[in-house]
FIDOLO-798877 format. One record per atom (N, C-alpha, C, CB): atom name; x, y, z. Coordinates in nm, 3 decimals, always signed. Glycine has a CB too. Example, Ala and Ser with C-alpha at 12.3 -4.5 7.8 and 13.67 -1.06 7.14 Angstrom:
# FIDOLO-798877
("N",(+1.319,-0.569,+0.780))
("CA",(+1.230,-0.450,+0.780))
("C",(+1.320,-0.330,+0.780))
("CB",(+1.131,-0.447,+0.905))
("N",(+1.285,-0.225,+0.708))
("CA",(+1.367,-0.106,+0.714))
("C",(+1.290,+0.003,+0.787))
("CB",(+1.408,-0.060,+0.572))
This chain:
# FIDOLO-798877
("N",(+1.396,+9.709,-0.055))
("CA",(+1.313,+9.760,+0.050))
("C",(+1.360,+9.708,+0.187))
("CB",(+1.168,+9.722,+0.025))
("N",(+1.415,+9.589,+0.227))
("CA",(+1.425,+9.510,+0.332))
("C",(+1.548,+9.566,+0.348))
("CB",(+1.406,+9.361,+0.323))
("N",(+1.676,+9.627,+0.253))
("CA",(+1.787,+9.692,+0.279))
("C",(+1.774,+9.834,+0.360))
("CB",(+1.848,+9.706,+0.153))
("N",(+1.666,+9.905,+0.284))
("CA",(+1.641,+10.054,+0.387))
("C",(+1.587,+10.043,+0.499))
("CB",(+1.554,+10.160,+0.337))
("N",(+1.477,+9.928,+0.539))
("CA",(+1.429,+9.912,+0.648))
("C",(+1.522,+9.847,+0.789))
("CB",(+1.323,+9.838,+0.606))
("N",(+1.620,+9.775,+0.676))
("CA",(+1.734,+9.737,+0.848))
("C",(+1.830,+9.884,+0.877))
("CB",(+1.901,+9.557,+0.812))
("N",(+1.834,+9.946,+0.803))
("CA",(+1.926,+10.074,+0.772))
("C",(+1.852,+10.139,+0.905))
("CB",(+1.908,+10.170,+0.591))
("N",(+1.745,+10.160,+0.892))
("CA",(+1.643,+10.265,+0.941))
("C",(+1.689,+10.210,+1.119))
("CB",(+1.434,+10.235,+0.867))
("N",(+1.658,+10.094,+1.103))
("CA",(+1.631,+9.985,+1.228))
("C",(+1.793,+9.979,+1.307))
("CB",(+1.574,+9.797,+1.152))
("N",(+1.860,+9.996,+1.222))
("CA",(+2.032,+10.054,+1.272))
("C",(+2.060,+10.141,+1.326))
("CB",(+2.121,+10.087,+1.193))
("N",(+1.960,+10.259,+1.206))
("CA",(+2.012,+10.371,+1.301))
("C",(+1.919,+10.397,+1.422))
("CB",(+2.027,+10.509,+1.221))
("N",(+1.818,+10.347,+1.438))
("CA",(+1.711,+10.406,+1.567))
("C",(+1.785,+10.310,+1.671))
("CB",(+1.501,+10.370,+1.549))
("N",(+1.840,+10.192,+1.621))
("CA",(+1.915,+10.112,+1.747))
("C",(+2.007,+10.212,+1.779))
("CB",(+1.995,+9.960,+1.714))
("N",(+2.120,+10.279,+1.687))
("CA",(+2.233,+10.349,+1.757))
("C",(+2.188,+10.505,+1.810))
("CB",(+2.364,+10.357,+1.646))
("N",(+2.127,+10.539,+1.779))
("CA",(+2.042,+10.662,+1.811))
("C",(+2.018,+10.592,+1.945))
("CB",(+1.897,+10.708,+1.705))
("N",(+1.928,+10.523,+1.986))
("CA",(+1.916,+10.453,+2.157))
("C",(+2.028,+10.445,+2.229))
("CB",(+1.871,+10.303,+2.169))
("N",(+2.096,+10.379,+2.154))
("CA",(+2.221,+10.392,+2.224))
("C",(+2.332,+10.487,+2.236))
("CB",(+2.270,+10.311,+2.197))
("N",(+2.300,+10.600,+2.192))
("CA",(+2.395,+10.728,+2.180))
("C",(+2.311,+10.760,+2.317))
("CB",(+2.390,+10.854,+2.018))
("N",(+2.226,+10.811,+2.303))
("CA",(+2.125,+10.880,+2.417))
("C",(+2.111,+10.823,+2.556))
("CB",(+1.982,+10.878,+2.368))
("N",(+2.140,+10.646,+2.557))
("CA",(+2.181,+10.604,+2.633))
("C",(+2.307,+10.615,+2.750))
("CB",(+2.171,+10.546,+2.580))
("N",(+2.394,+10.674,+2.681))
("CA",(+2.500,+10.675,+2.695))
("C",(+2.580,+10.725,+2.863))
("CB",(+2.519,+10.745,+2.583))
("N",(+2.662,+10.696,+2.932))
("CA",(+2.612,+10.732,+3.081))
("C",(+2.703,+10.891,+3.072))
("CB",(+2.675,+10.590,+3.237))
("N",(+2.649,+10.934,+3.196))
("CA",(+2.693,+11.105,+3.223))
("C",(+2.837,+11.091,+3.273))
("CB",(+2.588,+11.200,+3.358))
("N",(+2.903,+11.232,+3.185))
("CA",(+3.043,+11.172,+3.198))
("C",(+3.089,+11.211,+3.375))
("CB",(+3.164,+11.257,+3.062))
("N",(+3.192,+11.166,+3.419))
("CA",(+3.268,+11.178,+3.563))
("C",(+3.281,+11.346,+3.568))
("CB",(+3.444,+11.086,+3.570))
("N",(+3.253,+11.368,+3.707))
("CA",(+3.273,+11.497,+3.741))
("C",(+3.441,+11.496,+3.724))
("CB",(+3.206,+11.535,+3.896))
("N",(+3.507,+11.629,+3.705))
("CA",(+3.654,+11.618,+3.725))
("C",(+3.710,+11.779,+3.816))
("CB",(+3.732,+11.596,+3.545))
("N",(+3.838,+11.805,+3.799))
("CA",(+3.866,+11.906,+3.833))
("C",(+3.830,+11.925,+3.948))
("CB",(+3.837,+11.980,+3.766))
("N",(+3.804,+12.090,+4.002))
("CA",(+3.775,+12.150,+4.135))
("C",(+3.604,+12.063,+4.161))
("CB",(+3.774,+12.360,+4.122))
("N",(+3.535,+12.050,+4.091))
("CA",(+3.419,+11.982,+4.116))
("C",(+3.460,+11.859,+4.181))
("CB",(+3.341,+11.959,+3.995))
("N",(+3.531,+11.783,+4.079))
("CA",(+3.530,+11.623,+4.166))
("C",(+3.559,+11.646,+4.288))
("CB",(+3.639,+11.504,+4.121))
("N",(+3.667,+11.753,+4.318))
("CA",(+3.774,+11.773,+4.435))
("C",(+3.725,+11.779,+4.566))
("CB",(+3.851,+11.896,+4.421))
("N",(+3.585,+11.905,+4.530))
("CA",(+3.491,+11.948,+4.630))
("C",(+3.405,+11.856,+4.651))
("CB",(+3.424,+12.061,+4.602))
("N",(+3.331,+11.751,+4.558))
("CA",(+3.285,+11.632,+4.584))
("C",(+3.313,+11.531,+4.646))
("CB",(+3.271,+11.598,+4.519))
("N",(+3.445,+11.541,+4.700))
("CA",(+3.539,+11.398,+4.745))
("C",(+3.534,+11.453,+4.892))
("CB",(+3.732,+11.368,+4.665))
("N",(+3.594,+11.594,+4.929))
("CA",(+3.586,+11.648,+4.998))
("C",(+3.478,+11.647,+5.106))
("CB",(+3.605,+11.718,+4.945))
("N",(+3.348,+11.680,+5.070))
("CA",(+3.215,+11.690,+5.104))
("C",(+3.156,+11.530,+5.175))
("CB",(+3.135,+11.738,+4.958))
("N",(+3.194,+11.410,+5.032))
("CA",(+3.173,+11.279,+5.050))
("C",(+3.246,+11.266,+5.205))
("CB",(+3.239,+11.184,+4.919))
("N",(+3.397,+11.284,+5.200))
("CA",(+3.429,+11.265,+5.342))
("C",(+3.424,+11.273,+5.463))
("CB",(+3.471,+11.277,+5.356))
("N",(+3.407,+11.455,+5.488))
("CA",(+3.301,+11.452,+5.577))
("C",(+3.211,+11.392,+5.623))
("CB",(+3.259,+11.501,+5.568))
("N",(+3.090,+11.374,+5.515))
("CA",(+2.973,+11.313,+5.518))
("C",(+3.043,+11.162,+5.576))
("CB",(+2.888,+11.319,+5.359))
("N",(+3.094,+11.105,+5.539))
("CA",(+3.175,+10.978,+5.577))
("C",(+3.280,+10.974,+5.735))
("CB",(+3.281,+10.960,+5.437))
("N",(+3.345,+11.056,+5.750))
("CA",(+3.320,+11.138,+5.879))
("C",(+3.224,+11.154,+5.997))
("CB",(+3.315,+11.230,+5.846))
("N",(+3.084,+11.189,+5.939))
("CA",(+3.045,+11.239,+6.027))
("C",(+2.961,+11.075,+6.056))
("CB",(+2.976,+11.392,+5.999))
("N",(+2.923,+10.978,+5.967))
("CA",(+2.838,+10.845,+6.033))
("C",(+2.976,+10.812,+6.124))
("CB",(+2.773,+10.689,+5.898))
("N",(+3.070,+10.826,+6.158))
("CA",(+3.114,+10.779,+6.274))
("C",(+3.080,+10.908,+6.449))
("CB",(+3.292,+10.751,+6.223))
("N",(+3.062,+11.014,+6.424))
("CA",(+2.990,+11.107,+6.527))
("C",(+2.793,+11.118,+6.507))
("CB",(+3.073,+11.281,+6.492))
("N",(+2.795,+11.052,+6.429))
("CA",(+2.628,+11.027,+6.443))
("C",(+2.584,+10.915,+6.479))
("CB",(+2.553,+11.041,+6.330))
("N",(+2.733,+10.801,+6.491))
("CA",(+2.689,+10.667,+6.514))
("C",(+2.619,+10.582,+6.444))
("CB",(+2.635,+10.665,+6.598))
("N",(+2.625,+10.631,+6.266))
("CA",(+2.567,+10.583,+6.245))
("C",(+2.665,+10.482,+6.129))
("CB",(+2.462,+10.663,+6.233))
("N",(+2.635,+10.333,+6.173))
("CA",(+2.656,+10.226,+6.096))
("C",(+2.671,+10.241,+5.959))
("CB",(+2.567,+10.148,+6.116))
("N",(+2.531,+10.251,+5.958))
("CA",(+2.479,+10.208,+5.783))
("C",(+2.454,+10.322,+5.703))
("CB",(+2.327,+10.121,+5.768))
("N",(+2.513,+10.384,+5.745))
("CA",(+2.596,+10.548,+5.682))
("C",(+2.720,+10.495,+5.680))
("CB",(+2.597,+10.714,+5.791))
("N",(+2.767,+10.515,+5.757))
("CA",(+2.915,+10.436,+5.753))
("C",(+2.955,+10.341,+5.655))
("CB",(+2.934,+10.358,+5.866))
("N",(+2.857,+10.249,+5.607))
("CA",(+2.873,+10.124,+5.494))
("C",(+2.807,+10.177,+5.391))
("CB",(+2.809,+9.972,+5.527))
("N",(+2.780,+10.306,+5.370))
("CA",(+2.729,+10.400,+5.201))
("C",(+2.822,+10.421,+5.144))
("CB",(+2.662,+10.551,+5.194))
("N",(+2.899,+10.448,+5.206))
("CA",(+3.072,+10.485,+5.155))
("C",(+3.151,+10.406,+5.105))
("CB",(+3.162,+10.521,+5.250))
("N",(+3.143,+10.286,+5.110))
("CA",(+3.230,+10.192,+5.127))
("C",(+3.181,+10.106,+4.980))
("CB",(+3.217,+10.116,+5.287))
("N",(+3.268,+10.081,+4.840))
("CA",(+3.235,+10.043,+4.742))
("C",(+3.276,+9.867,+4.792))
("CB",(+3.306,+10.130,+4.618))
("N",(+3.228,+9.783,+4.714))
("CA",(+3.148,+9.650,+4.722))
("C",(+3.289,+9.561,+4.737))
("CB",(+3.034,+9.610,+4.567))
("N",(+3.386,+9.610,+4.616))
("CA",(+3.539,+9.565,+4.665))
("C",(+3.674,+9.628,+4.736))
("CB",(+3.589,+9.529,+4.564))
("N",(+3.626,+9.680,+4.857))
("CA",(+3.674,+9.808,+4.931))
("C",(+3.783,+9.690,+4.997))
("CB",(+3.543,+9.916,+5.051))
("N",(+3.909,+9.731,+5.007))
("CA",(+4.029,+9.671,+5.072))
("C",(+4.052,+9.834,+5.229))
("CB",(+4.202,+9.650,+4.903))
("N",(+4.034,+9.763,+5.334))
("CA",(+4.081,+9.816,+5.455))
("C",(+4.161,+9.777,+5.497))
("CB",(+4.023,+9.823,+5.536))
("N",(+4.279,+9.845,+5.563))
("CA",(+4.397,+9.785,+5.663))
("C",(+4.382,+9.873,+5.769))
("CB",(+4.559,+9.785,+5.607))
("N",(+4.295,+9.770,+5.834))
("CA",(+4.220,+9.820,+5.984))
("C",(+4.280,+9.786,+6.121))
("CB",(+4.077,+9.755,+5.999))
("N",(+4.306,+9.592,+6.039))
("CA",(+4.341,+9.494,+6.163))
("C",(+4.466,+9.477,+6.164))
("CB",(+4.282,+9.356,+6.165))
("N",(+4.452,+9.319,+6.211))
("CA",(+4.591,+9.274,+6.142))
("C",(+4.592,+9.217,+6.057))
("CB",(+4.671,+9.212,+6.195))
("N",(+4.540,+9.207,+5.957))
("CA",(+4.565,+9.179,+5.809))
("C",(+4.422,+9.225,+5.732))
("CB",(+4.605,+9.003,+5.783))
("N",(+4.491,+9.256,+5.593))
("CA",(+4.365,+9.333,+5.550))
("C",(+4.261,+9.312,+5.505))
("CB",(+4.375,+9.396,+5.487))
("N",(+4.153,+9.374,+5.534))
("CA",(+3.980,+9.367,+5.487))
("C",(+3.955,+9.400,+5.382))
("CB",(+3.882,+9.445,+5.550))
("N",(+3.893,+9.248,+5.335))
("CA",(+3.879,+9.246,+5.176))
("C",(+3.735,+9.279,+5.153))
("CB",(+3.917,+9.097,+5.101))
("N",(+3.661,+9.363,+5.088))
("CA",(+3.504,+9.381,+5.064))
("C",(+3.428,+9.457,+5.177))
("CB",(+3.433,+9.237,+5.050))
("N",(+3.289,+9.479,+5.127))
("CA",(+3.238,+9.558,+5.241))
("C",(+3.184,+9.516,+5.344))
("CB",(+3.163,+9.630,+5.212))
("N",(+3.137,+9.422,+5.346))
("CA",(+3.085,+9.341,+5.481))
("C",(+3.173,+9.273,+5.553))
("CB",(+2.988,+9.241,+5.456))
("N",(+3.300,+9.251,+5.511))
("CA",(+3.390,+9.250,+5.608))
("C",(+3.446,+9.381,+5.667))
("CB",(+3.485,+9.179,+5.563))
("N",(+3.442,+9.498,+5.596))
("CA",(+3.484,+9.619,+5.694))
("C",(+3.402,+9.685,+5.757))
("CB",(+3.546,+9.714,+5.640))
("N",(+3.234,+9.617,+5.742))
("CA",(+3.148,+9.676,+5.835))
("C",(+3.132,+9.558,+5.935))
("CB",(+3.010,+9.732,+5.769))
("N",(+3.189,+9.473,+5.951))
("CA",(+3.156,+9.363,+6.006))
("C",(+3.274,+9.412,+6.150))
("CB",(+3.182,+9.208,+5.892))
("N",(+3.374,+9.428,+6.093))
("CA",(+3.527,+9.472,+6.173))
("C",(+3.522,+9.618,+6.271))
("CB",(+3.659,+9.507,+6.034))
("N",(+3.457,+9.727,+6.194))
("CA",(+3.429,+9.835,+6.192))
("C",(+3.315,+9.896,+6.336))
("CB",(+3.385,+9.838,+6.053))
("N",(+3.245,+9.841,+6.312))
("CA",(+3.094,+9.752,+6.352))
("C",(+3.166,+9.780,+6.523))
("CB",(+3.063,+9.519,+6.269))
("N",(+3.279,+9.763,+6.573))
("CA",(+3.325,+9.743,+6.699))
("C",(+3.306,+9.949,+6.732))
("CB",(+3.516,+9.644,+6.701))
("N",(+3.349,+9.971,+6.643))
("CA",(+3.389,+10.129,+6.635))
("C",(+3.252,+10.223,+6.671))
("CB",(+3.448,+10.170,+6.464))
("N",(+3.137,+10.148,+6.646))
("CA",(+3.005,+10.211,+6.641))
("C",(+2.879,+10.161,+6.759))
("CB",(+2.956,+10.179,+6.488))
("N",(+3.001,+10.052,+6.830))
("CA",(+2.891,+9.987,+6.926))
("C",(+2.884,+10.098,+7.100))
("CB",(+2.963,+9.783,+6.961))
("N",(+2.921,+10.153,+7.082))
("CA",(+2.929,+10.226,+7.196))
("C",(+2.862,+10.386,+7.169))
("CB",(+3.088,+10.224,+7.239))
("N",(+2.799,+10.441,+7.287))
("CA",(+2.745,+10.570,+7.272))
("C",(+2.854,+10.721,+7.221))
("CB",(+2.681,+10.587,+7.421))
("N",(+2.903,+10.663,+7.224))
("CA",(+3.062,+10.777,+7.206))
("C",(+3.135,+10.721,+7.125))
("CB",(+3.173,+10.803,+7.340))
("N",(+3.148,+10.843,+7.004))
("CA",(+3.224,+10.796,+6.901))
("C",(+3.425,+10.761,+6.949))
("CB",(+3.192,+10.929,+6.776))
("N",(+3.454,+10.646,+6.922))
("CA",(+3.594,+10.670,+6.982))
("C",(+3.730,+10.722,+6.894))
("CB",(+3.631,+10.536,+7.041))
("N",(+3.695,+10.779,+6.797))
("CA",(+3.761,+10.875,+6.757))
("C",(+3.697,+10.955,+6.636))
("CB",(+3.882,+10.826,+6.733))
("N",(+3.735,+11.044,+6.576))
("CA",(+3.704,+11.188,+6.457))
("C",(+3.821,+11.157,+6.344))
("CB",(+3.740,+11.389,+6.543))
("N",(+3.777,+11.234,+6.284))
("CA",(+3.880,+11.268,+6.138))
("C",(+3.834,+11.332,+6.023))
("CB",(+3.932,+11.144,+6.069))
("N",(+3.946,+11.421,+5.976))
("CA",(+3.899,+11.534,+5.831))
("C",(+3.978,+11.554,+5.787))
("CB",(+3.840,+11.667,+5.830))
("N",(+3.960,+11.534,+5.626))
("CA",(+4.021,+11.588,+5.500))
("C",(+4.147,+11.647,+5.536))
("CB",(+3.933,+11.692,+5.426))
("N",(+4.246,+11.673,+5.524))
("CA",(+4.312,+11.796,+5.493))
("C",(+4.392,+11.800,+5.341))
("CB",(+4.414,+11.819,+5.615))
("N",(+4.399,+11.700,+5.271))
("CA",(+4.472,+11.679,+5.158))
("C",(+4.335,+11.623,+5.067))
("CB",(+4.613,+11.569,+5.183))
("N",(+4.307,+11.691,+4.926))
("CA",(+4.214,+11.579,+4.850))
("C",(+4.275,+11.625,+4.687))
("CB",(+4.000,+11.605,+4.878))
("N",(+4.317,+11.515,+4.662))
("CA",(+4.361,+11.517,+4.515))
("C",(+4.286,+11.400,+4.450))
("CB",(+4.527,+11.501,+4.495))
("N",(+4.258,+11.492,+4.334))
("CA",(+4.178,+11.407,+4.217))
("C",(+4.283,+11.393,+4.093))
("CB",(+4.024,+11.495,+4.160))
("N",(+4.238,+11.193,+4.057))
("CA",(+4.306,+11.224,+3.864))
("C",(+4.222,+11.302,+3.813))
("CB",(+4.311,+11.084,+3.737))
("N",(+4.332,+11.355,+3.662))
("CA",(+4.276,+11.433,+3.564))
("C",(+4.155,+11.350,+3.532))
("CB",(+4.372,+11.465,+3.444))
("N",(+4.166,+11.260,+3.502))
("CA",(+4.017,+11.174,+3.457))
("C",(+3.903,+11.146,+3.539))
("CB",(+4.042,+11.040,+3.421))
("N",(+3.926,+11.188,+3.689))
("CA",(+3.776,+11.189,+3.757))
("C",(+3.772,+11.053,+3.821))
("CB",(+3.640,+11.208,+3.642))
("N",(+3.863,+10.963,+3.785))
("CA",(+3.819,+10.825,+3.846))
("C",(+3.856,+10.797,+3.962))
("CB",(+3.857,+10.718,+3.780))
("N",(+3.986,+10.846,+4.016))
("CA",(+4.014,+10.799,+4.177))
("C",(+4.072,+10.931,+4.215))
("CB",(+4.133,+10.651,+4.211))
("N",(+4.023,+10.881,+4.350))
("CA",(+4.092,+11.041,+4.427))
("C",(+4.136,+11.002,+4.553))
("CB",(+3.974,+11.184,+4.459))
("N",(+4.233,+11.056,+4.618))
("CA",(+4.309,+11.020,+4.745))
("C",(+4.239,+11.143,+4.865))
("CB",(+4.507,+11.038,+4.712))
("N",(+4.210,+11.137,+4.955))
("CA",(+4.204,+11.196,+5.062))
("C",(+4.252,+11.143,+5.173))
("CB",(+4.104,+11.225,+5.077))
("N",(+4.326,+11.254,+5.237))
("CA",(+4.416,+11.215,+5.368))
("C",(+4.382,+11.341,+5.487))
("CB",(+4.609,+11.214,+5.320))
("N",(+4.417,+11.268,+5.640))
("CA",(+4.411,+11.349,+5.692))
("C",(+4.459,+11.318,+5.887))
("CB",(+4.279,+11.390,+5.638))
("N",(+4.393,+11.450,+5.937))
("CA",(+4.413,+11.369,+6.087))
("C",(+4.305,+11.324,+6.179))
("CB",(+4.487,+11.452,+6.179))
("N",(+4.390,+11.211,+6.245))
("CA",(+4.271,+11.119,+6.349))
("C",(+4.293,+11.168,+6.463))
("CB",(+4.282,+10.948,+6.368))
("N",(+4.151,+11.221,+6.509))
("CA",(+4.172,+11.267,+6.684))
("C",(+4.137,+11.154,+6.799))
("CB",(+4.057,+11.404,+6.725))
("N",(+4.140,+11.159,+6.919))
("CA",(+4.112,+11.112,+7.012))
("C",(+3.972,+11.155,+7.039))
("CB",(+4.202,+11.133,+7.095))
("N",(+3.888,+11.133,+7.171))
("CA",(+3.787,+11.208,+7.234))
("C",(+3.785,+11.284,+7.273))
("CB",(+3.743,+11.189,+7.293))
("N",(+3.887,+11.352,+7.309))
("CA",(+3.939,+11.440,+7.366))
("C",(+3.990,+11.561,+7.253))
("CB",(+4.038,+11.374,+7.449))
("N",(+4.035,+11.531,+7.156))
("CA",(+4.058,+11.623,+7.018))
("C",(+4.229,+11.587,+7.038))
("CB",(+3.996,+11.834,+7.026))
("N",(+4.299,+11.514,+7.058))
("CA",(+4.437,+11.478,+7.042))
("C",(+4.422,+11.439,+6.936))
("CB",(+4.505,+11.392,+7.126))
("N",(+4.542,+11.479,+6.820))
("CA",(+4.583,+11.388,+6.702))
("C",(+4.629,+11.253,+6.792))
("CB",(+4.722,+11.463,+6.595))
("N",(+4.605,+11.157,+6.704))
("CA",(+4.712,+11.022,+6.711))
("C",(+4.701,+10.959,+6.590))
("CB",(+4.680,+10.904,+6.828))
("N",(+4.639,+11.001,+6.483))
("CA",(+4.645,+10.860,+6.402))
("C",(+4.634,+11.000,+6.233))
("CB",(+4.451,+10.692,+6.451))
("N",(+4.716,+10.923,+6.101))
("CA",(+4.647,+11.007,+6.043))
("C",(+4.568,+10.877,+5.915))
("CB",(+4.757,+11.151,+5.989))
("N",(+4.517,+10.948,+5.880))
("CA",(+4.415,+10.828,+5.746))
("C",(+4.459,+10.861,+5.626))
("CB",(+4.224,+10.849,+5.723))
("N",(+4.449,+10.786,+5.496))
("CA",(+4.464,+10.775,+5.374))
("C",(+4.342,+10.698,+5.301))
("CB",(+4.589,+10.716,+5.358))
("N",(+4.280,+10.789,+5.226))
("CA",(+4.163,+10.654,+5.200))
("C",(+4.175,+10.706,+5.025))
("CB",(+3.946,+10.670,+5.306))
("N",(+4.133,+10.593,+4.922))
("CA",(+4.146,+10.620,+4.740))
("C",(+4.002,+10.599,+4.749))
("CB",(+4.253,+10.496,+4.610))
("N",(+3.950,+10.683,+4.655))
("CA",(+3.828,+10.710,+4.677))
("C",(+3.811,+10.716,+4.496))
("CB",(+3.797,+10.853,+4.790))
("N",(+3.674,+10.600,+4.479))
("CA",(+3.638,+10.599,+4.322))
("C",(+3.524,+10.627,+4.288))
("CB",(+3.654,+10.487,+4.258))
("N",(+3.510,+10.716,+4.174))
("CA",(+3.371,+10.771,+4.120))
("C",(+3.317,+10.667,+4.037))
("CB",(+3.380,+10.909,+4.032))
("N",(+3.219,+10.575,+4.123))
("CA",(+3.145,+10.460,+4.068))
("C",(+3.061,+10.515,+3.971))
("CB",(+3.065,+10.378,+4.170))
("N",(+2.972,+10.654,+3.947))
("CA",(+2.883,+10.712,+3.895))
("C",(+2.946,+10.830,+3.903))
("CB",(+2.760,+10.697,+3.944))
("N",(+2.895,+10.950,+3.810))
("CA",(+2.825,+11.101,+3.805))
("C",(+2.874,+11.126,+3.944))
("CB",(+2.634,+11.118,+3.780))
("N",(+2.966,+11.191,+4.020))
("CA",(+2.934,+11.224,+4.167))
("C",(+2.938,+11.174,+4.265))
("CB",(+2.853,+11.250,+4.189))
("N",(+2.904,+11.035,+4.251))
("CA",(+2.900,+10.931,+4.322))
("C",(+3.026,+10.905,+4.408))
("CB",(+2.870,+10.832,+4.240))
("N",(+3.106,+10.914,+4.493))
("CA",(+3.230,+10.844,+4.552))
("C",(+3.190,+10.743,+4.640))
("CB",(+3.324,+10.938,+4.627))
("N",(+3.319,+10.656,+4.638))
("CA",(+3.288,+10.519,+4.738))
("C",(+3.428,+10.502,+4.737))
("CB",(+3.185,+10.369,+4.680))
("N",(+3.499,+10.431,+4.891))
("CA",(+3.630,+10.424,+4.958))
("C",(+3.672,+10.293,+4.884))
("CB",(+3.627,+10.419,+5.133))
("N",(+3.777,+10.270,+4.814))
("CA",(+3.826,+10.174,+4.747))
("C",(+3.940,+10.133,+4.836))
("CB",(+3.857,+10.211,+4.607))
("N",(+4.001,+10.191,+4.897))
("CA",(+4.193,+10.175,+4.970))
("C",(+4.152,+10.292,+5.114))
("CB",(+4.387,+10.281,+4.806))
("N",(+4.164,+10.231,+5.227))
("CA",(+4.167,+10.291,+5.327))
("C",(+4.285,+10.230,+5.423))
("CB",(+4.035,+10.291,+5.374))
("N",(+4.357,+10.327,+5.440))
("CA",(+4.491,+10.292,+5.559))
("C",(+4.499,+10.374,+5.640))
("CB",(+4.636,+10.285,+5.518))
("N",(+4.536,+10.380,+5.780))
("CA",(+4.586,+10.449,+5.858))
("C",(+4.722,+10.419,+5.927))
("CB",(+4.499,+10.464,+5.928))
("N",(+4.798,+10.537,+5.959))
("CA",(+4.938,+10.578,+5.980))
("C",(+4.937,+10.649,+6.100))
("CB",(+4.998,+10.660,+5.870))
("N",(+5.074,+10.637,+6.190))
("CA",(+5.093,+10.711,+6.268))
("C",(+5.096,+10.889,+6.233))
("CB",(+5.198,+10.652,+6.314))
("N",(+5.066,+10.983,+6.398))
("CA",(+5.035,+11.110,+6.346))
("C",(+5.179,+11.156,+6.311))
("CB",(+4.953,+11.206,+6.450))
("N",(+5.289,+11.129,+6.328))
("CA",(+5.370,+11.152,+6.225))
("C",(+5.316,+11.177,+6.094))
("CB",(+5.448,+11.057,+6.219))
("N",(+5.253,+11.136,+6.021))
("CA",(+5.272,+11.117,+5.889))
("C",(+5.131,+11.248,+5.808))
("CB",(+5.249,+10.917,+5.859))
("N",(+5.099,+11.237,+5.934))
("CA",(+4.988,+11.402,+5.938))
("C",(+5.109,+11.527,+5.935))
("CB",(+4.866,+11.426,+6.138))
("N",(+5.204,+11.509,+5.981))
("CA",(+5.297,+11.622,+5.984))
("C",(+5.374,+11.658,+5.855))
("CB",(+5.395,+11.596,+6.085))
("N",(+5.382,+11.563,+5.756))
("CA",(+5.442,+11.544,+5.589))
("C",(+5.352,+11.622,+5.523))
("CB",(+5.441,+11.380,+5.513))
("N",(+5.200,+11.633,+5.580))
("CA",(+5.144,+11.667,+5.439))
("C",(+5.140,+11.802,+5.443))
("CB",(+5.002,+11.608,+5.399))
């Protein structure tokens, strides 16, 4: 009797834990358009001025090469960053033009060009972008390059 009852008690444990189980990674044209969208949105807290939009994006062990040497975690790249948002005028823009996803949904690269205030290219960006959750993206690797390198892609 005590043999069928742990049996029982096995399977309602793995049954919990099947059902438990987390929702798999968006992939394909979905993730693509998701990464896409995320950026913008990530994009635009620097023309809304807004900070702590700006640090939604940004996953917990996010490496930036902002300065002169690189920003390890997120409160150091909102800490650095933070200069970029203190003024009424955003001092520069930027959008997508490249977004590739792995087959597996887990990291995705988006690149693109950096304008002036004025709408001059000068700078272009590279940021690896990881699906912490379902949908979810957050900036893992962010670099920027001269606008040369907007002209390659």
């Amino acid at each position: 009797m005590r043999s069928i009852q742990a049996a029982i008690a096995t399977c309602i444990a793995l049954a919990a834990c099947a059902s438990t189980a987390p929702a798999p990674l968006a992939r394909g044209e979905t993730a693509r358009q998701q990464v896409v969208a995320t950026e913008r949105a990530f994009a635009k807290s620097m023309a809304d001025r807004d900070l702590n939009a700006f640090g939604s994006f940004l996953s917990q062990d996010t490496v930036f090469f902002s300065g002169p040497k690189p920003l390890h975690g997120k409160q150091a790249v909102i800490d650095f960053w933070s200069r970029f948002y203190a003024k009424q005028d955003a001092p520069f823009s930027w959008e997508p033009k490249v977004v590739e996803v792995m087959d597996t949904g887990e990291l995705a690269l988006s690149s693109g060009p950096v304008y002036d205030p004025q709408g001059k290219l000068f700078a272009c960006f590279s940021s690896i972008w990881r699906q912490e959750n379902p949908g979810q993206w957050k900036i893992v690797f962010d670099r920027g390059s001269g606008a040369q390198e907007c002209d390659k892609q």
